[in-house]
BAVO-102165 format. One record per residue (C-alpha): chain; x, y, z. Coordinates in pm, 1 decimal, padded with zeros to 6 digits, always signed. Example, Ala and Ser with C-alpha at 12.3 -4.5 7.8 and 13.67 -1.06 7.14 Angstrom:
<zazas>
zaza mol->A, x->+01230.0, y->-00450.0, z->+00780.0
zaza mol->A, x->+01367.0, y->-00106.0, z->+00714.0
</zazas>
This chain:
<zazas>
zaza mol->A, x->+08170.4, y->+00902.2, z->+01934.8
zaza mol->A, x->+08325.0, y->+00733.7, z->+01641.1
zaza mol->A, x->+08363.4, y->+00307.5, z->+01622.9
zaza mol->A, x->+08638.5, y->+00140.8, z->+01671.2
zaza mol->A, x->+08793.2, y->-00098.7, z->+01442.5
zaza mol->A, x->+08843.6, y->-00450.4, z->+01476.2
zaza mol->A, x->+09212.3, y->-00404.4, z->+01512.8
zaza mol->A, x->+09198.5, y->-00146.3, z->+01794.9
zaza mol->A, x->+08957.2, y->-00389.1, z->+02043.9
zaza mol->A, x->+09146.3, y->-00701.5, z->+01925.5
zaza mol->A, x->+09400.9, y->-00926.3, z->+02148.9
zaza mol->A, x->+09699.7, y->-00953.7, z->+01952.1
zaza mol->A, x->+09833.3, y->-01290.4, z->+01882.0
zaza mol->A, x->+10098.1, y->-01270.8, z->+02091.4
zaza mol->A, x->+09904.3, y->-01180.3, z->+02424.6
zaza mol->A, x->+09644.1, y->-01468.8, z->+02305.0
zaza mol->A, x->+09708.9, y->-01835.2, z->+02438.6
zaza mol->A, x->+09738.9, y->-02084.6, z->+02134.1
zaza mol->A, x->+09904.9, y->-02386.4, z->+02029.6
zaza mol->A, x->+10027.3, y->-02633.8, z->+01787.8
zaza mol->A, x->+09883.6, y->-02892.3, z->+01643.5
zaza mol->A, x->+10079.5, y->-03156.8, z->+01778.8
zaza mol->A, x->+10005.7, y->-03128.4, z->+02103.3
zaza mol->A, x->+09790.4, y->-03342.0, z->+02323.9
zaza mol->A, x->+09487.2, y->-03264.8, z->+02515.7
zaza mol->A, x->+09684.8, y->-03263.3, z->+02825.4
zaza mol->A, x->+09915.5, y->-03010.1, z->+02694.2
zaza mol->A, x->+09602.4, y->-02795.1, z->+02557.6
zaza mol->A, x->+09480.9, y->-02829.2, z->+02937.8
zaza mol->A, x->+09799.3, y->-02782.9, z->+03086.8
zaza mol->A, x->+09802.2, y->-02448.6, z->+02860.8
zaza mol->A, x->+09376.0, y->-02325.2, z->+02893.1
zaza mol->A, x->+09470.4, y->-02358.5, z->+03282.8
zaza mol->A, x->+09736.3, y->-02132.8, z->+03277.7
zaza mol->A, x->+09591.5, y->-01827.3, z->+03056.6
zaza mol->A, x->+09493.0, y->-01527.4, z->+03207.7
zaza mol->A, x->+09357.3, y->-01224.4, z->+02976.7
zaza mol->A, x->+09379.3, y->-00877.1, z->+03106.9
zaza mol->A, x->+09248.3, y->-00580.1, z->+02924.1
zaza mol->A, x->+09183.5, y->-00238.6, z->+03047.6
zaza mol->A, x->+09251.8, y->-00357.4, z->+03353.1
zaza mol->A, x->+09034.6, y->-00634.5, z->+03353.9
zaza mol->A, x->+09115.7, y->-01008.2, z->+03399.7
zaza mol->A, x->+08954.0, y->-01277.4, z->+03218.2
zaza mol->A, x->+08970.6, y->-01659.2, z->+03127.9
zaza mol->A, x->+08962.6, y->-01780.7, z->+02744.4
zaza mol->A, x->+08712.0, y->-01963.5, z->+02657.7
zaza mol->A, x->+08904.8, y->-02094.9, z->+02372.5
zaza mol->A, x->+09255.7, y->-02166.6, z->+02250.0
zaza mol->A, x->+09358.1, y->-02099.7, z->+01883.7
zaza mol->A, x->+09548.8, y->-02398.2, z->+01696.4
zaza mol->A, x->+09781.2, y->-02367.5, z->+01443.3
zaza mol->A, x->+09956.3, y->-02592.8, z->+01188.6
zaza mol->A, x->+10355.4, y->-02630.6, z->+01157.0
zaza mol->A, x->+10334.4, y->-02379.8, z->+00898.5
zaza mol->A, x->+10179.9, y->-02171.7, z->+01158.3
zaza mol->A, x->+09881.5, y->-02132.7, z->+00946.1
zaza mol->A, x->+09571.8, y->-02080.9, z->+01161.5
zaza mol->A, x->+09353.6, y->-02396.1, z->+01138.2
zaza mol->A, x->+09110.5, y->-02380.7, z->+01473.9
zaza mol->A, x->+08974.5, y->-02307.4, z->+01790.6
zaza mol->A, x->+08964.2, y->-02569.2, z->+02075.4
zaza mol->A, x->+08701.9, y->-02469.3, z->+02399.5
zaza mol->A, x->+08673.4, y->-02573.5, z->+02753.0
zaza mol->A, x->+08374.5, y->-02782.3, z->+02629.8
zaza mol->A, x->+08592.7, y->-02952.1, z->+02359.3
zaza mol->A, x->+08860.4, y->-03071.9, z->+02543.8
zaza mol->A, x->+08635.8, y->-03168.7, z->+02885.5
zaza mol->A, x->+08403.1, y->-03386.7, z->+02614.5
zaza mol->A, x->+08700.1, y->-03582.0, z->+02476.2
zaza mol->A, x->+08801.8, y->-03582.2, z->+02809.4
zaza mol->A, x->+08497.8, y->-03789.2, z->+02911.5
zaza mol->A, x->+08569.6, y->-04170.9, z->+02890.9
zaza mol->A, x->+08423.4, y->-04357.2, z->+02632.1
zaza mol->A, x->+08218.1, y->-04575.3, z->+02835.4
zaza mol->A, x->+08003.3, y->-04325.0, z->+03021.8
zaza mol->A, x->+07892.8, y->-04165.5, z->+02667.4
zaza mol->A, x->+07741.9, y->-04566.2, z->+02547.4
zaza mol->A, x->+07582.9, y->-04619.3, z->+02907.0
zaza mol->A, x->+07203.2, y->-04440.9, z->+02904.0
zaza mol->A, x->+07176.1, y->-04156.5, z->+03114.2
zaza mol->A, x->+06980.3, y->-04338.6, z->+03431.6
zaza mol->A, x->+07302.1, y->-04579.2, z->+03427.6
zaza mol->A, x->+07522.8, y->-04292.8, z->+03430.9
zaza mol->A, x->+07315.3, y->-04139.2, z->+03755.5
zaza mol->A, x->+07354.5, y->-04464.5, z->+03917.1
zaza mol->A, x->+07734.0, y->-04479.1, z->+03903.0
zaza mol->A, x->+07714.7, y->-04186.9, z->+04165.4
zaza mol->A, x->+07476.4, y->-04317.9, z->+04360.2
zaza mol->A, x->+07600.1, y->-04287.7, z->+04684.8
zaza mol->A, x->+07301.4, y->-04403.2, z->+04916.5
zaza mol->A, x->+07298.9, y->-04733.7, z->+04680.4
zaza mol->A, x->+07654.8, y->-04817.5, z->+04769.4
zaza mol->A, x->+07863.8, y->-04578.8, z->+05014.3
zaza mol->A, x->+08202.8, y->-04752.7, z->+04803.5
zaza mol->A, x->+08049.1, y->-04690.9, z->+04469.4
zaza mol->A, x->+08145.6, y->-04362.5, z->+04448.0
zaza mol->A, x->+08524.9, y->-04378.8, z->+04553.5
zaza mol->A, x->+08520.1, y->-04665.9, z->+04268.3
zaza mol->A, x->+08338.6, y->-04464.2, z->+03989.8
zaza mol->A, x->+08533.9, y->-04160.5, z->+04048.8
zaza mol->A, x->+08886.9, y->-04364.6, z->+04000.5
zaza mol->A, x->+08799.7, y->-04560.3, z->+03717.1
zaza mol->A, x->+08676.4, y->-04231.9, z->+03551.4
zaza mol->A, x->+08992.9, y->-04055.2, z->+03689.7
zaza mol->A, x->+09193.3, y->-04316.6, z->+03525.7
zaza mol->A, x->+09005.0, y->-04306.4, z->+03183.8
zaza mol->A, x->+09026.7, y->-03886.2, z->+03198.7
zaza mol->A, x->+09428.7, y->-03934.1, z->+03207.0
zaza mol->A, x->+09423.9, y->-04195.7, z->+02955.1
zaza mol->A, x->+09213.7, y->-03934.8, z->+02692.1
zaza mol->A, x->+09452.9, y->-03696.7, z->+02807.1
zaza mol->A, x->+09714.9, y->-03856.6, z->+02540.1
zaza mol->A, x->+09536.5, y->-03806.4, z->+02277.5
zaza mol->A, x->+09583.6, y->-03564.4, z->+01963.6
zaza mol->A, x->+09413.3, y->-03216.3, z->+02058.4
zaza mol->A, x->+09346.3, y->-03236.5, z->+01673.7
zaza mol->A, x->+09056.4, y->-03471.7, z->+01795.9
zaza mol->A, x->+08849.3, y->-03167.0, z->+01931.5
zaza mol->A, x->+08954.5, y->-02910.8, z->+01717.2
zaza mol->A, x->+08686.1, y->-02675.0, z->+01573.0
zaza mol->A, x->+08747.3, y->-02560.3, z->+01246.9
zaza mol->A, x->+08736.1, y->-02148.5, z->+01140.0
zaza mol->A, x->+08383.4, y->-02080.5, z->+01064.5
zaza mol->A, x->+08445.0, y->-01695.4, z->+01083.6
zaza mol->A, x->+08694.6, y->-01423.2, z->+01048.7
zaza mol->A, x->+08716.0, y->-01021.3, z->+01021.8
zaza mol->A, x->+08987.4, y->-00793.0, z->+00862.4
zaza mol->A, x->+09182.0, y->-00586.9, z->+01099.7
zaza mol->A, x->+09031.5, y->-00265.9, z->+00996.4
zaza mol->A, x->+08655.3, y->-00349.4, z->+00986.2
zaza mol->A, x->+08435.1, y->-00133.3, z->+01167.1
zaza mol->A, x->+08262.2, y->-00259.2, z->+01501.8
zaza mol->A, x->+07921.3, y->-00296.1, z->+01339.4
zaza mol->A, x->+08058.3, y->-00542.0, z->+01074.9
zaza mol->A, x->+08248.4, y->-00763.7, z->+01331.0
zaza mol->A, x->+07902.9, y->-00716.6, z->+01509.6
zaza mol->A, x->+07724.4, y->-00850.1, z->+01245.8
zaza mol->A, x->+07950.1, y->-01166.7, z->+01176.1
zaza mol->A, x->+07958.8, y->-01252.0, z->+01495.4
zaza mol->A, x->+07577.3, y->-01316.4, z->+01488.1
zaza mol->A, x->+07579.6, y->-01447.2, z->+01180.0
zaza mol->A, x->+07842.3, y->-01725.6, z->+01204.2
zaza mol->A, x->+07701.0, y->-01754.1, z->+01608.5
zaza mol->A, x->+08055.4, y->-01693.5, z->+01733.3
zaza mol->A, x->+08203.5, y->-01528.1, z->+02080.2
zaza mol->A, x->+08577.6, y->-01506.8, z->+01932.3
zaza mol->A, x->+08690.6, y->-01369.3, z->+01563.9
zaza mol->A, x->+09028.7, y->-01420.2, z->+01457.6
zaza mol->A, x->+09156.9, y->-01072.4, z->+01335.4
zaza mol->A, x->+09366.7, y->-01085.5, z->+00985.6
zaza mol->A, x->+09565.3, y->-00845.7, z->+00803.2
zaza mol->A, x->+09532.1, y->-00758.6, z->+00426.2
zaza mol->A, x->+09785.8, y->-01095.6, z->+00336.9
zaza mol->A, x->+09561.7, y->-01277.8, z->+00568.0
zaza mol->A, x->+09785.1, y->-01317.0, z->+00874.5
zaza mol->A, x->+09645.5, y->-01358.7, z->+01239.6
zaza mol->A, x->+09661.8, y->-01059.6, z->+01404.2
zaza mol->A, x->+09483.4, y->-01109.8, z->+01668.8
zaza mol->A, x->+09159.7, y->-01222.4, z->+01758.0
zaza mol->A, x->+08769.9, y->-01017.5, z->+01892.3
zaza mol->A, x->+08593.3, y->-01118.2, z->+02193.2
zaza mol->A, x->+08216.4, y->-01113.6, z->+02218.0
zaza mol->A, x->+08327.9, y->-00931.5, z->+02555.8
zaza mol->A, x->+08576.8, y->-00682.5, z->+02434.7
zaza mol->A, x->+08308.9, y->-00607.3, z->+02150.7
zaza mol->A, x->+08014.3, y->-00534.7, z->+02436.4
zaza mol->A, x->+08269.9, y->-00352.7, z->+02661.5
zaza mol->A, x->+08316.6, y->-00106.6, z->+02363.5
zaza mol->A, x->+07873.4, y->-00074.4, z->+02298.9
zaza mol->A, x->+07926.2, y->-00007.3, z->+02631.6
zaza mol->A, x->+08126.4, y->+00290.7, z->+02671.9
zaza mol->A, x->+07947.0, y->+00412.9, z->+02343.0
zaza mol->A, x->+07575.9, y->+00406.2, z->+02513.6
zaza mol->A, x->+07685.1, y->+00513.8, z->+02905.4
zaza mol->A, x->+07886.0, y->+00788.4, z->+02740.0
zaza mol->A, x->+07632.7, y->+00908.7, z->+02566.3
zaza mol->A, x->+07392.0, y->+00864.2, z->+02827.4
zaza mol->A, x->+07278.2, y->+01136.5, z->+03140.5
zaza mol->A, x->+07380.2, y->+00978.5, z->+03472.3
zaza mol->A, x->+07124.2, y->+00777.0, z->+03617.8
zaza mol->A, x->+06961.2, y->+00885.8, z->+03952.5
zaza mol->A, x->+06813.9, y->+00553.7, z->+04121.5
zaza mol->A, x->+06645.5, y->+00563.2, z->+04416.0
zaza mol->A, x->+06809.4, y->+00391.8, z->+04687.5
zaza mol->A, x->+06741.2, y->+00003.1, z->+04779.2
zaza mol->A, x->+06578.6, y->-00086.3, z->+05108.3
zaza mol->A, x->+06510.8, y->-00386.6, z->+05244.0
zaza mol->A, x->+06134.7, y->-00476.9, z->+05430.8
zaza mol->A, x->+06247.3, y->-00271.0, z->+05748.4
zaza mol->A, x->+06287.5, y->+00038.2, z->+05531.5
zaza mol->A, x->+06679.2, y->+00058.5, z->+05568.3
zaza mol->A, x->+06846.4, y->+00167.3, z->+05311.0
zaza mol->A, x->+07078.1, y->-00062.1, z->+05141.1
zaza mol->A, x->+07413.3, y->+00073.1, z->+04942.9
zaza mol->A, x->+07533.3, y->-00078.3, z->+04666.4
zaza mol->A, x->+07885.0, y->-00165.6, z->+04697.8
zaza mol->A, x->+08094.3, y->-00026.1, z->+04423.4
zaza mol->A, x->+08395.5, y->+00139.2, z->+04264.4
zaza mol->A, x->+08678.7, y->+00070.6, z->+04044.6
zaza mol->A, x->+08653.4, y->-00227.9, z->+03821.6
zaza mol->A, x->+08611.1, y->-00570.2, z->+03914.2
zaza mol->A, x->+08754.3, y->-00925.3, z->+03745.2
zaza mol->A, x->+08541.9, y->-01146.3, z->+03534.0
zaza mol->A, x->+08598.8, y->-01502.1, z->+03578.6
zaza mol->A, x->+08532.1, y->-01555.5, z->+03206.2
zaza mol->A, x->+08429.6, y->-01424.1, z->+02826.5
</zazas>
């Protein structure tokens, strides 16, 4: 079985959630939270948005991680980490809690307003649309990346590679080129047999 090409396991662009620069992390929330992938008939979450200028010039990536550390307020990233532990101490104080959690609460919304340029991750990475599997493969390890925006021969976003969408197609390359597999079945201590339930394909919750 022949690769695939970057541009024939890509997202495109326009089935990809991203944003503009200009918006806050509250909007950048407001749009992470309301993504849903599905390829092949599978659903996933993105782990990242892609940001682009006014120009609409490609200029990031923003992650879950990104946005929920800005998110954190200021003061909980000065205080050392046994401070932090006791501000949810619960058996210390049974009101502590309700009082941590709402002056955190209100410092969340408050970072909320800021630029989502604050977080944004600049492009470490990219592959052309019709590189070969084995050469998206390879930058992905080499630049440490789980997402690859895809470009055309002007050096327009496409689309963009998953880590997943890339080991979905290894997949189908080794298990179709593999016999079928004949386990023995499971049992438990009692010596009944235990099936494995199965069949059709199932959602992932993320990349």
């Amino acid at each position: 079985m022949a690769t695939k090409r970057a541009g024939e396991i890509m997202i495109p662009l326009g089935e990809y959630p991203h944003i503009p620069l200009r918006y806050t992390i509250k909007q950048a929330v407001e749009e992470m939270e309301a993504a849903m992938i599905v390829k092949n008939g599978r659903h996933s979450l993105p782990r990242a948005l892609l940001v682009f200028d006014r120009d609409y010039d490609l200029v990031g990536t923003v992650r879950r991680r990104d946005l929920l550390r800005t998110l954190e307020p200021q003061f909980l990233r000065s205080l050392p980490v046994h401070h932090q532990r006791k501000l949810f101490d619960v058996e210390a104080d049974v009101n502590l809690i309700d009082i941590s959690a709402g002056r955190i609460a209100d410092a969340m919304r408050a970072n909320s307003e800021l630029p989502v340029a604050n977080c944004v991750r600049p492009i470490t990475g990219t592959c052309k649309v019709d590189e070969h599997l084995a050469k998206v493969i390879y930058k992905m390890f080499t630049f440490d990346l789980n997402l690859l925006p895809v470009l055309d021969n002007k050096n327009n976003v496409m689309g963009v590679v998953r880590s997943v969408d890339v080991f979905h197609e290894i997949a189908s390359i080794i298990l179709d080129e593999m016999p079928e597999p004949h386990l023995p079945p499971f049992s438990n201590e009692k010596g009944t047999e235990l099936t494995l339930s199965g069949g059709g394909q199932q959602d992932i919750a993320d990349e």
